[in-house]
C-alpha positions in Angstrom: -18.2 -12.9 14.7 -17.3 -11.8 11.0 -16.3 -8.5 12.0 -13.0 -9.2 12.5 -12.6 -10.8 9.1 -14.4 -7.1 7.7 -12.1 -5.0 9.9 -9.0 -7.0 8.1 -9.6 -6.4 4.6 -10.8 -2.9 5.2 -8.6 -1.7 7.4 -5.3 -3.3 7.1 -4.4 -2.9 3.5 -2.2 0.1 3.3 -4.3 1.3 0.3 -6.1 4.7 0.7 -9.4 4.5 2.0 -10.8 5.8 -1.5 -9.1 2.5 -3.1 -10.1 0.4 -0.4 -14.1 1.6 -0.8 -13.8 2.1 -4.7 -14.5 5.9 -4.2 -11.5 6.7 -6.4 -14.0 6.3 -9.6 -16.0 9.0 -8.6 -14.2 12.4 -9.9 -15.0 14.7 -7.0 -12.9 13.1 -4.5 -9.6 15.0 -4.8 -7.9 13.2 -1.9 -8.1 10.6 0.6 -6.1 10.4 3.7 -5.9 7.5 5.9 -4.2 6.6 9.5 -0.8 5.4 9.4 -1.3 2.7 11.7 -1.9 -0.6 10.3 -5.1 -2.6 12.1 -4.1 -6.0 12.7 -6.1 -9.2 11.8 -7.4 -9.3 16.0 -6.4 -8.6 18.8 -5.2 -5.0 19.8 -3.4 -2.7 17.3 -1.6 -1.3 20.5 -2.5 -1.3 24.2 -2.9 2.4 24.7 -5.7 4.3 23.0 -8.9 3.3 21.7 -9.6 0.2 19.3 -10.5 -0.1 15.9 -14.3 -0.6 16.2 -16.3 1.9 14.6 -13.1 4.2 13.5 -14.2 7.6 12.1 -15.0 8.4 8.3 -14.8 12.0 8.1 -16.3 13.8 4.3 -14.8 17.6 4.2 -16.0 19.7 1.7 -14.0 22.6 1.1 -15.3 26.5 0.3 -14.2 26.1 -3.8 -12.8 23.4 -5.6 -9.1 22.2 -5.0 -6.4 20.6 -6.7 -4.3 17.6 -4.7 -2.1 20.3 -4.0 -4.8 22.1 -2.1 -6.2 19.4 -0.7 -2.9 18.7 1.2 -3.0 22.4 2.3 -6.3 22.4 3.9 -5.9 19.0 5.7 -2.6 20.6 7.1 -4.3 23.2 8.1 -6.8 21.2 10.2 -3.8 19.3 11.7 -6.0 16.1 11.1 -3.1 13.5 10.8 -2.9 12.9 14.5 -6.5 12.8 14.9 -6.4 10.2 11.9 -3.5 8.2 13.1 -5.4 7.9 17.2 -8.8 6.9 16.0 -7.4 4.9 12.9 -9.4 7.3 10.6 -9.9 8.1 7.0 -10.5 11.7 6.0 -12.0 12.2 2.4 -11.9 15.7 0.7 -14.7 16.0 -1.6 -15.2 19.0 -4.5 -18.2 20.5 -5.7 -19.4 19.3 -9.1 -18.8 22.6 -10.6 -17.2 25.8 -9.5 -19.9 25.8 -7.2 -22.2 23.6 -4.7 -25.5 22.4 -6.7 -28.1 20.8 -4.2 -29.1 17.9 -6.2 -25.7 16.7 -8.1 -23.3 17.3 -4.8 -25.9 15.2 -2.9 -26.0 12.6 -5.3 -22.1 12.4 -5.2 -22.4 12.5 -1.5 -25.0 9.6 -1.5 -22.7 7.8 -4.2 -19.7 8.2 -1.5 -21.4 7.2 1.5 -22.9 3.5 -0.1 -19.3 3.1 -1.5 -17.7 3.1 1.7 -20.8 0.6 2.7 -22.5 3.1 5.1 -19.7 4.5 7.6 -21.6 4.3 10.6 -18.5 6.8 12.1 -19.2 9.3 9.7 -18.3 12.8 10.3 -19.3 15.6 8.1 -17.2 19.1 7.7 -18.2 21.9 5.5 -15.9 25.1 5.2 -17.4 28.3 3.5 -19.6 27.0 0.8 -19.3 23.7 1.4 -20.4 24.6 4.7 -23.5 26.1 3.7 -23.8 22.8 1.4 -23.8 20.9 4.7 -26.1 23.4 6.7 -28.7 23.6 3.9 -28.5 20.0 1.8 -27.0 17.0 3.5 -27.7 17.9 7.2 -31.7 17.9 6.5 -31.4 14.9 3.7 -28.8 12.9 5.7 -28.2 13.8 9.6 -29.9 10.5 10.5 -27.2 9.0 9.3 -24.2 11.2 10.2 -22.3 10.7 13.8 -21.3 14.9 13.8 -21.1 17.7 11.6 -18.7 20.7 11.8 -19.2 24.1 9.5 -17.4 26.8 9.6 -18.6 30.1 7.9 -21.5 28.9 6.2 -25.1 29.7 6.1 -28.0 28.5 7.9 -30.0 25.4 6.7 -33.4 25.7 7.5 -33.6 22.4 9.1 -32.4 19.0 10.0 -33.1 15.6 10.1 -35.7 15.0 12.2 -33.4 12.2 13.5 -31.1 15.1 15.0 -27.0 14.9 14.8 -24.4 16.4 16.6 -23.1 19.7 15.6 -20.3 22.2 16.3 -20.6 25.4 14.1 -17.7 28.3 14.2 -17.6 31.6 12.4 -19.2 34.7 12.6 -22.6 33.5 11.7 -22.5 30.7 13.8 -25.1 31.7 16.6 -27.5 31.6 13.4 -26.2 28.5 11.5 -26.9 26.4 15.2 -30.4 27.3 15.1 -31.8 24.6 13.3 -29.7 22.2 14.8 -30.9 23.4 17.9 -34.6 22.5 17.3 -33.6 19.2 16.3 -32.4 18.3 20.1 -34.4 15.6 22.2 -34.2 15.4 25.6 -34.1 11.5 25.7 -30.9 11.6 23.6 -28.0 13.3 25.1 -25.1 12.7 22.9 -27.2 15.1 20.8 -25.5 17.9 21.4 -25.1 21.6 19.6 -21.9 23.5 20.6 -21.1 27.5 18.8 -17.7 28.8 18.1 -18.1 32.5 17.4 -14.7 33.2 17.2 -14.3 34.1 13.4 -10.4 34.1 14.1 -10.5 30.5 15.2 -8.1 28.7 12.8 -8.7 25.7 11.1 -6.9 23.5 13.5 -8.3 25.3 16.3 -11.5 24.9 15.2 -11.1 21.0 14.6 -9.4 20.4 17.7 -12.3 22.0 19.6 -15.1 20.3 17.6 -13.7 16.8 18.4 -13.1 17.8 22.1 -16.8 18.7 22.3 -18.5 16.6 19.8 -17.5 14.7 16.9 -14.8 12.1 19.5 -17.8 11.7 21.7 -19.9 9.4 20.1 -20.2 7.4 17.1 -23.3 5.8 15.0 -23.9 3.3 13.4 -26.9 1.2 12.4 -28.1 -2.4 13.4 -31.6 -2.3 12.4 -32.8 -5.2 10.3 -29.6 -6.3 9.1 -25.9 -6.6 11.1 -23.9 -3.0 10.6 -20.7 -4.6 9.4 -22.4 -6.0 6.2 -22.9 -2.6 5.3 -25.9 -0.5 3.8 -27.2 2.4 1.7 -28.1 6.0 2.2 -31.6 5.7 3.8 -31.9 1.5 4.0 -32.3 1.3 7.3 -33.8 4.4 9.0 -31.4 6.5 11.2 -28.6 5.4 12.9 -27.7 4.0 16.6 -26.2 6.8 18.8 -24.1 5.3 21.0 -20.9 7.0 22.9 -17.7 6.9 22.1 -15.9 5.3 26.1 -14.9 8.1 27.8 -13.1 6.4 31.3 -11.7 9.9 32.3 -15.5 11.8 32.4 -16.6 8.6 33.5 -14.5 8.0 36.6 -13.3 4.9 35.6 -9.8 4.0 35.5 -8.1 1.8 32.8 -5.5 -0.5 33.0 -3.9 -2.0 30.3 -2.0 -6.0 32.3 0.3 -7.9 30.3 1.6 -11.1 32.5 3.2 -14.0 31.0 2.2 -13.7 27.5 -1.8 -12.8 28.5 -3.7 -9.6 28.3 -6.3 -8.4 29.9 -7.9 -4.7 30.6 -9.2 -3.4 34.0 -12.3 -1.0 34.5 -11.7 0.4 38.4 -14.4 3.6 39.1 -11.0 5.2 40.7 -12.3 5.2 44.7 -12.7 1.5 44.7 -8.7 1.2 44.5 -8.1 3.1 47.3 -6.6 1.0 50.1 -9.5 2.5 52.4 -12.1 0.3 50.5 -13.6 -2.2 52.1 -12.5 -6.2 51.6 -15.0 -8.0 49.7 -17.5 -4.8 48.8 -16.6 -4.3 45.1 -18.6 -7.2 42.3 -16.6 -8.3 39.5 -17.8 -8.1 35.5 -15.9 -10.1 33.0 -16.3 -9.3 29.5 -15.6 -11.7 26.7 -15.0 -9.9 22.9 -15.9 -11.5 20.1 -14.5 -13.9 17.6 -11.2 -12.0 16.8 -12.1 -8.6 18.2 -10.0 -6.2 19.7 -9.8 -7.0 23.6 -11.6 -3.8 24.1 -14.6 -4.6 22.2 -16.7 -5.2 24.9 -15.9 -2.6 27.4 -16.2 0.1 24.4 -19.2 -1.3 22.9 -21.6 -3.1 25.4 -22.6 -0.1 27.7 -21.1 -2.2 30.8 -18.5 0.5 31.5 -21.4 2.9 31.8 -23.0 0.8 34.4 -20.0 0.1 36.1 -19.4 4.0 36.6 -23.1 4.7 37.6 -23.0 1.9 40.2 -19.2 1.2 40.9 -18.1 -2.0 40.6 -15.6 -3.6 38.5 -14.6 -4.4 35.3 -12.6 -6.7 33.6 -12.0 -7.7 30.0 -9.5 -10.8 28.7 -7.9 -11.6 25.2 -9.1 -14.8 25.6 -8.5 -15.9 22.3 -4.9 -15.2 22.0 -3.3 -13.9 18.6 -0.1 -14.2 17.3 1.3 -11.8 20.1 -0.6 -13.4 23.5 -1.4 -16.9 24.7 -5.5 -18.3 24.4 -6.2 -18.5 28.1 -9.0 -21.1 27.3 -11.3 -21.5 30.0 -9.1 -22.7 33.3 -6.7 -19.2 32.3 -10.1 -17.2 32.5 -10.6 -19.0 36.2 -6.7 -18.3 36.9 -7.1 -14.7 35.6 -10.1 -14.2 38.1 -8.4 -16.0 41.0 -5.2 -13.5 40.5 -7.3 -10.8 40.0 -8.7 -11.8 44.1 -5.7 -12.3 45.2 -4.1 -8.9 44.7 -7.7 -7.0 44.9 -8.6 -7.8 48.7 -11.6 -5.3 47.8 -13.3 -7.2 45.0 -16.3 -9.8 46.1 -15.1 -13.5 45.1 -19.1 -14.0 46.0 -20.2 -11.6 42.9 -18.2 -12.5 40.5 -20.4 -12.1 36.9 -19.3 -12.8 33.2 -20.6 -11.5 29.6 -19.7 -11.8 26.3 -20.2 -11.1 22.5 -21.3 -13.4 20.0 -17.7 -15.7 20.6 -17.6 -14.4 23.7 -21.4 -14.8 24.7 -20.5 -18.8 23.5 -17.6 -18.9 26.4 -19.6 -16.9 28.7 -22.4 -19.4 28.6 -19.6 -22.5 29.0 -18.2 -21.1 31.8 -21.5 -21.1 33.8 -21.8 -24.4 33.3 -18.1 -25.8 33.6 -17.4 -23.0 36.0 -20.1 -23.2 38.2 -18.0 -22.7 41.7 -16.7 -19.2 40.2 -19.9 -17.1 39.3 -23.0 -15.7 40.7 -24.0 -15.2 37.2 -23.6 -15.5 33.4 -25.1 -14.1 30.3 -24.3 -12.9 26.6 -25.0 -11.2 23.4 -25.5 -13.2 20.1 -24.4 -16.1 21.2 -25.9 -19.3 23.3 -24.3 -23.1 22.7 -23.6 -24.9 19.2 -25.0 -28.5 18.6 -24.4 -30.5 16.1 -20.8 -30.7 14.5 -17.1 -29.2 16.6 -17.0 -26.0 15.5 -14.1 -24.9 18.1 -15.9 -24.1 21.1 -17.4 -26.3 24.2 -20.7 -28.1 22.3 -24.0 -29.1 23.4 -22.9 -32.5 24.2 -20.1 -31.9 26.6 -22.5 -29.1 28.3 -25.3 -31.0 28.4 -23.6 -34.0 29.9 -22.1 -31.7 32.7 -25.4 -30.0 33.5 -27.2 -33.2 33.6 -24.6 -34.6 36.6 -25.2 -31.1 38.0 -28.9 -31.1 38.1 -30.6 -30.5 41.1 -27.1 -29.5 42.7 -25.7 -26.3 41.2 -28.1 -23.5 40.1 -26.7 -21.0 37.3 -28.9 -17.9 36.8 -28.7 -16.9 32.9 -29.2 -13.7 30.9 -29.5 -14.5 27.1 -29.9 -11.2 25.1 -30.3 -11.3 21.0 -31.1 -9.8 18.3 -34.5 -11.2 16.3 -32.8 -10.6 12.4 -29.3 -11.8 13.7 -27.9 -13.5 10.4 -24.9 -14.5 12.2 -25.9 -16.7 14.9 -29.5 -16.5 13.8 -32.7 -16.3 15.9 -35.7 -18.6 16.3 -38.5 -18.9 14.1 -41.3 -21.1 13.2 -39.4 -23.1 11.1 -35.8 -23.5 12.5 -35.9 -23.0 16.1 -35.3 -27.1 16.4 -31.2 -27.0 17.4 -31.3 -23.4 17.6 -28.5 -22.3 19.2 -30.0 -19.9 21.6 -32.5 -22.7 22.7 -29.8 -25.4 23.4 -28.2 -23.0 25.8 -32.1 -22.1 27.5 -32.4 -26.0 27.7 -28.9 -26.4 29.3 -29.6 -24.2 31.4 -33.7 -25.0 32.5 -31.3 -28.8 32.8 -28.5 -27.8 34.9 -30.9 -25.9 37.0 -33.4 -28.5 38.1 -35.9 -27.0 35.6 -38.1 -28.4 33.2 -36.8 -28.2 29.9 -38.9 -26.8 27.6 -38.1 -27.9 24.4 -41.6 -27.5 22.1 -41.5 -23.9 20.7 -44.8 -22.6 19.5 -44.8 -19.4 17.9 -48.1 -19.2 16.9 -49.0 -18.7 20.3 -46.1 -16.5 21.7 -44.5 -14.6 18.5 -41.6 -13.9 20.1 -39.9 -16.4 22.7 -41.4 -19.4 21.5 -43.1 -20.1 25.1 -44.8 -18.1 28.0 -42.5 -16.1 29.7 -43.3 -14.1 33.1 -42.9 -10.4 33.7 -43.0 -10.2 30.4 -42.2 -6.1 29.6 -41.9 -4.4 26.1 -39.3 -1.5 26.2 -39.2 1.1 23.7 -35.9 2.9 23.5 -34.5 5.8 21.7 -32.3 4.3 20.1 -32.4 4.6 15.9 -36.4 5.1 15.0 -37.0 3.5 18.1 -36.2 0.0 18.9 -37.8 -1.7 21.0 -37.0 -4.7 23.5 -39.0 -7.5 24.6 -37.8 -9.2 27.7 -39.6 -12.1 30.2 -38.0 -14.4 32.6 -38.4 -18.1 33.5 -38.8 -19.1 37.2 -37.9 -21.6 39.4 -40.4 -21.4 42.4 -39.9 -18.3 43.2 -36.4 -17.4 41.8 -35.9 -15.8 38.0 -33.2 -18.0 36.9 -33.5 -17.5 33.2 -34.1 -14.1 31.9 -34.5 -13.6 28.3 -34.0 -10.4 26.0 -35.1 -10.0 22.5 -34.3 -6.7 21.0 -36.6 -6.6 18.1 -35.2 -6.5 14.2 -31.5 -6.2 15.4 -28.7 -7.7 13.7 -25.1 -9.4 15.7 -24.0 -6.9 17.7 -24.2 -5.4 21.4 -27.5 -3.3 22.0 -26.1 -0.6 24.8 -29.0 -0.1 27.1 -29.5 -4.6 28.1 -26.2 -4.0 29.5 -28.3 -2.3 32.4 -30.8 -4.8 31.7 -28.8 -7.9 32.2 -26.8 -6.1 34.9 -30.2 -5.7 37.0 -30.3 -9.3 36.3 -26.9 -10.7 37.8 -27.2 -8.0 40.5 -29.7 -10.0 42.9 -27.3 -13.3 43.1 -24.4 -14.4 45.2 -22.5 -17.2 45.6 -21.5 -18.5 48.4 -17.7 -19.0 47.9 -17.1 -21.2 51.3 -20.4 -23.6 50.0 -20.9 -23.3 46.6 -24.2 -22.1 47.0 -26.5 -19.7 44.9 -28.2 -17.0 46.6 -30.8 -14.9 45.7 -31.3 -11.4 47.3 
């Protein structure tokens, strides 16, 4: 939820980047130069394109020192501008301390420059000459857990990298030599890790760029959520390696976006591209709503939460709302989220009104969970991420009184299936433990829910007995991903009868933020209900 606020006062000041971070004290940076668009305080910066989350940080370090003058020369020659100016980016040329690269003071200065700009999770790494062989042989060994890609062009080999891995795209005539290391580093469990070999040592400078981010650095990004949340920034090394996660890529995907403004609202839709032919059948495509976060970007969601990925792997559709508004598009509230969805049927004859699902972020995860409960008629479904119900006093969204009250005249009536999904060291909207889980607002929203749906409510945590959830669980499962060092995910559900109606997902030592791979989880989940949209009644397949 504070991300927003973060993005602002980095990224909307027109100072350079180097200003911005405080890098401009540190005497190697010869230039800095940043995208020309200005990032609004939420909401979209502009309807086409990407958004602003997790913009790219790129550190170049040229083949000898250069003056401003020949700083602006090579960054011309890589053409970068545009590339900055899409992906609202920063590029950063960095000289060696002396006439030439020395391991141990260019890495400190590299170390210095990374925890100035607070641990770019985005950060891309390009070497040219010597400073490519700087990068082959020092920082992509010491650092590559920690670097989204690297480019070099006409360096020479490191003998290794992180064990971590990172992305790679090598040019120049000793390339096929230079990738080798790289190479070994490569897991099959992790394929954004990728090694790609330019050989053509008449490749120019903005050939070669243009290439690498084709095939590398604009597919995926990093960042790090491990014990802390990524926007409150880090140092070289704190938290292990970096998240790999992909940049959203709707074209390779099969997904089509598109961008609807209608009468001062916004919304984006996800179609895999078949499922808008006329030929598809009425009723056969489910629905996915995503909710962003407390001023995010209205693409938040569909380029951070892995949902678009599922969509495209098992076709159905996807829709995310400005449901906020900003100073540009109207708060739709909860009813304009219902009026959205009912539009949305009405000109869709192909989408389900029976599996109509809704996610959301932190913000988002907190209107998610409202509008199972007040919305009970419209979903099959409802989950979120960081987020469950606030108690105590108005804090600006629906609170655990009004909730409460409507699932308690609801009980035994309407049944909601919930997916709540959290990180364990989530500062923001924090976590359960022995001493605060009383109020918690992760528990009020189980409670509503075990209330609304004719459960008992279990309201006595005991974590001495079950570490994690506070209570037996069943099919309880502990999932160890490749994500970072490996975090893991524990999960469990609770059951009425014979129906999982509450499904729970702790991913372990994570901070506020979407975890990519519960979006299959909690898509699994919503994937076995209907509702019945001539009764009203929940159905479990």
């Amino acid at each position: 939820m504070r991300r927003a606020l973060f993005l602002s006062l980095l990224l909307s000041c027109p100072l350079s980047a180097a200003a911005r971070s405080g890098a401009e004290d540190i005497p190697n940076v010869v230039l800095t130069r940043t995208a020309s668009v200005t990032i609004e305080y939420g909401g979209p910066t502009r309807a086409e394109g990407r958004s602003y989350n997790f913009t790219p940080t790129f550190f170049i370090y040229p083949d000898a020192p250069l003056d401003n003058a020949g700083a602006e020369k090579l960054l011309e020659e890589l053409d970068i501008q545009p590339l900055l100016d899409a992906n609202y980016g920063t590029a950063v040329v960095v000289n060696p301390s002396a006439q030439g690269y020395d391991d141990e003071e260019d890495f400190r200065v590299f170390e210095a420059l990374f925890n100035r700009f607070r641990g770019p999770g985005n950060l891309k790494v390009a070497g040219f000459g010597a400073g490519a062989t700087f990068v082959n042989r020092v920082i992509a060994p010491r650092a590559g857990g920690q670097i989204a890609g690297i480019l070099t062009a006409g360096g020479k080999p490191g003998k290794k990298v992180a064990d971590a891995g990172v992305p790679a795209y090598v040019a120049g005539k000793n390339a096929a030599r230079v990738a080798v290391p790289y190479r070994k580093a490569l897991r099959a469990d992790e394929p954004l890790l990728r090694v790609v070999v330019n050989g053509d040592a008449a490749a120019s400078p903005k050939e070669i760029l243009a290439d690498a981010w084709k095939q590398v650095l604009g597919r995926n990004y990093r960042f790090n959520n491990y014990r802390h949340t990524h926007y409150e920034g880090a140092r070289l090394g704190e938290y292990g390696s970096y998240e790999m996660e992909p940049y959203l890529d709707c074209e390779a995907l099969g997904i089509r976006r598109i961008a609807v403004e209608h009468s001062s609202l916004l919304w984006y839709e996800y179609w895999p591209v078949e499922l808008l032919s006329p030929d598809t059948p009425e009723h056969s495509v489910p629905v996915v709503v995503l909710l962003h976060g407390n001023r995010n970007d209205p693409r938040t969601q569909a380029e951070t939460s892995g949902f678009i990925q599922v969509a495209a792997q098992d076709r159905f559709f996807v829709v995310e709302m400005e449901w906020q508004g900003t100073p540009n598009y109207q708060a739709m509230g909860h009813d304009g989220i219902e009026t959205v969805l009912f539009g949305l049927l009405d000109k869709y004859p192909q989408l389900d009104p029976s599996r109509i699902y809704a996610e959301g972020l932190s913000a988002g995860s907190i209107t998610a969970t409202a509008l199972g409960i007040k919305k009970s008629h419209l979903f099959a479904a409802v989950g979120g991420h960081s987020g469950g119900i606030y108690g105590g006093p108005f804090r600006g969204y629906a609170t655990l009184e009004a909730l409460w009250a409507e699932a308690t005249q609801k009980r035994g009536f309407v049944e909601m299936p919930y997916c709540s999904v959290f990180g364990t060291l989530d500062n923001v909207v924090p976590y359960m433990t022995a001493d605060n889980w009383k109020d918690n607002n992760y528990l009020n929203a189980w409670n509503t829910y075990e209330q609304m749906n004719g459960m008992e409510v279990v309201c006595e945590m005991d974590f001495a007995a079950y570490p994690v959830f506070g209570q037996p669980l069943e099919d309880r499962e502990t999932i160890v991903t490749s994500k970072g060092d490996g975090i893991t995910v524990e999960t469990g559900v609770l059951y009425k009868g014979r129906i999982p109606m509450i499904k729970l997902v702790a991913v372990m030592d994570y901070g506020h933020w979407n975890f990519q791979p519960t979006a299959r989880i909690m898509w699994d989940f919503f994937r076995q209900f209907r509702r019945d949209p001539e009764t009203g009644k929940l159905l479990h397949q």
